[in-house]
Every structure is written in structure tokens, then in C-alpha cells.
N, C-alpha and C positions, 0 to 999 in steps of 0.2 A: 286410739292412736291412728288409725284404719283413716278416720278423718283429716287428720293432721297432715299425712303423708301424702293423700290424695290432692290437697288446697296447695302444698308445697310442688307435687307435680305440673297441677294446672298453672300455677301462677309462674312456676318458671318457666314453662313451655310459652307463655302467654309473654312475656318479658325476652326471652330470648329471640322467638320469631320479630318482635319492634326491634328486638337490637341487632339482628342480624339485616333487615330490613334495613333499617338506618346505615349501614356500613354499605353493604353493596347495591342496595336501588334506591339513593335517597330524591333523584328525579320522580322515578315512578313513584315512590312511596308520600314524594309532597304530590304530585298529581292525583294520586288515587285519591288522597283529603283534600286536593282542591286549597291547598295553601303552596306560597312561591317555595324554592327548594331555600334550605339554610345555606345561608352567606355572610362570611365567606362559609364552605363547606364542612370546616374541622368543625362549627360546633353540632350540625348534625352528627358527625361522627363521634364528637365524644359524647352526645347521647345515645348513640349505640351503643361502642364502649359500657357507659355504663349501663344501660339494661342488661348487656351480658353478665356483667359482672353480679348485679341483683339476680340475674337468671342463678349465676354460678352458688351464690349463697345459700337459694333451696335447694340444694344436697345436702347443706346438712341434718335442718328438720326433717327432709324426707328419708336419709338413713336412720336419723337420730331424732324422731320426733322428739323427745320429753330435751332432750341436750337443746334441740331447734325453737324451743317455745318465744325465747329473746328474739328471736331471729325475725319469725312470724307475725309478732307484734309491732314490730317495729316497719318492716317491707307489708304488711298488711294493711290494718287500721290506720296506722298512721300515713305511710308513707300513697298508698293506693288511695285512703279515704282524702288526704290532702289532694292528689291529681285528680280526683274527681271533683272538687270542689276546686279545683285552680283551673277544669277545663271550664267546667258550670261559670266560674266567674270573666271568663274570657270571653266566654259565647254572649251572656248578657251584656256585659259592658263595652267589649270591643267590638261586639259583630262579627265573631270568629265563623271560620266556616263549620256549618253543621255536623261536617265528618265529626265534629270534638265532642257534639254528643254522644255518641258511640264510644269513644274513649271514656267519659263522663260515666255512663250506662257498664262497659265492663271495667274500670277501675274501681265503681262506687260497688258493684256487686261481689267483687274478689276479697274487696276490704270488708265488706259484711260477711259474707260468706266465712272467710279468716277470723271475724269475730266471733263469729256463730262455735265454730270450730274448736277454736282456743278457748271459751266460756263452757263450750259440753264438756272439755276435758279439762276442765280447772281441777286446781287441787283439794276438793273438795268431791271430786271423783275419782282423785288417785292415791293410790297408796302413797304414805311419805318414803320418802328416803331413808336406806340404813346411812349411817355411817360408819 
């Protein structure tokens, strides 16, 4: 569970710093990726908004790993492995700036890494549930 908890820390720390970023430097923050800033400015902000909110979700795995496993699967694999493959497919097709491989690179390793994780501690390594 040591695992679980650890991938829920990083990943939210990882999700919260884009989402606080988004909110209060979204100038700097499209500069530093070298893309224009969003406009008008509300939808970069409500993609702050929501990476806080995803940031706010690992607390529960990481208090409650075995309660957080739905949690993890879903902002992990799915939702990380998707942004990695919607940055990868921006970059080739549209000529995105490079900063999205980096995005690409730690989105696609969060959603492995969360697979990895979630698979050591399948139920097949845990005791079942009483009732």
C-alpha cells in the first residue's frame, strides 16, 4: 500500500503545482511552453480549476489507499495515459511546441508508474475483505 500512497502523493503534487500555475501565471506559464496564453483567459483557468480539483482527489487513495484504488485507476491509466497520448498526438499532427513532450514524457510515466502500482497490489496480493 506504501506504493499506492506514494503515486497518489506524487501525482497530486504533480497536478496541483499545473493547477495552481494555470490560475496565477498563466502568461508565464504559456511562455515558459512557448505556446500563446489561453483566450479568452477563463479556459486556462478552468483548467486549473480542474487539476486542483484532480490534485484534491489523491487524498483519498493516499489516506485510504485500498478505498482510493477506483480513484487511481481512473486519474492514472486512464486519464494521464490519455494526456499523454493527446499531447504525442498534438505534437505530430499539429506541430505543437516541444515543451508537450515533457508533458507527454511525465503524464505517460505517472499513468505507468500508477499501473505498475495498482497491478503489484491487485487482489490477488490482498487479503479479501470481511464482511
Amino acid at each position: 500500500m506504501r506504493r499506492l500512497r506514494w503515486v497518489a502523493a506524487v501525482s497530486g503534487l504533480y497536478d496541483a503545482t499545473a493547477g495552481v500555475a494555470l490560475l496565477l501565471g498563466p502568461p508565464a506559464f504559456a511562455g515558459l511552453l512557448e505556446v500563446p496564453a489561453p483566450h479568452p483567459q477563463i479556459y486556462g483557468e478552468l483548467n486549473g480549476v480542474f487539476l486542483l480539483a484532480v490534485a484534491l482527489g489523491y487524498v483519498i487513495p493516499y489516506r485510504d489507499p485500498e478505498r482510493g484504488r477506483a480513484y487511481l485507476w481512473v486519474m492514472g491509466p486512464f486519464l494521464k495515459g490519455a494526456g499523454a497520448a493527446t499531447f504525442l498526438l498534438d505534437y505530430f499532427v499539429r506541430h505543437s511546441s516541444r515543451s508537450f513532450l515533457l508533458f507527454a514524457a511525465t503524464d505517460g510515466a505517472l499513468a505507468l508508474i500508477t499501473l505498475w502500482a495498482l497491478a503489484a497490489t491487485s487482489s490477488t496480493n490482498r487479503p479479501a475483505h470481511r464482511r
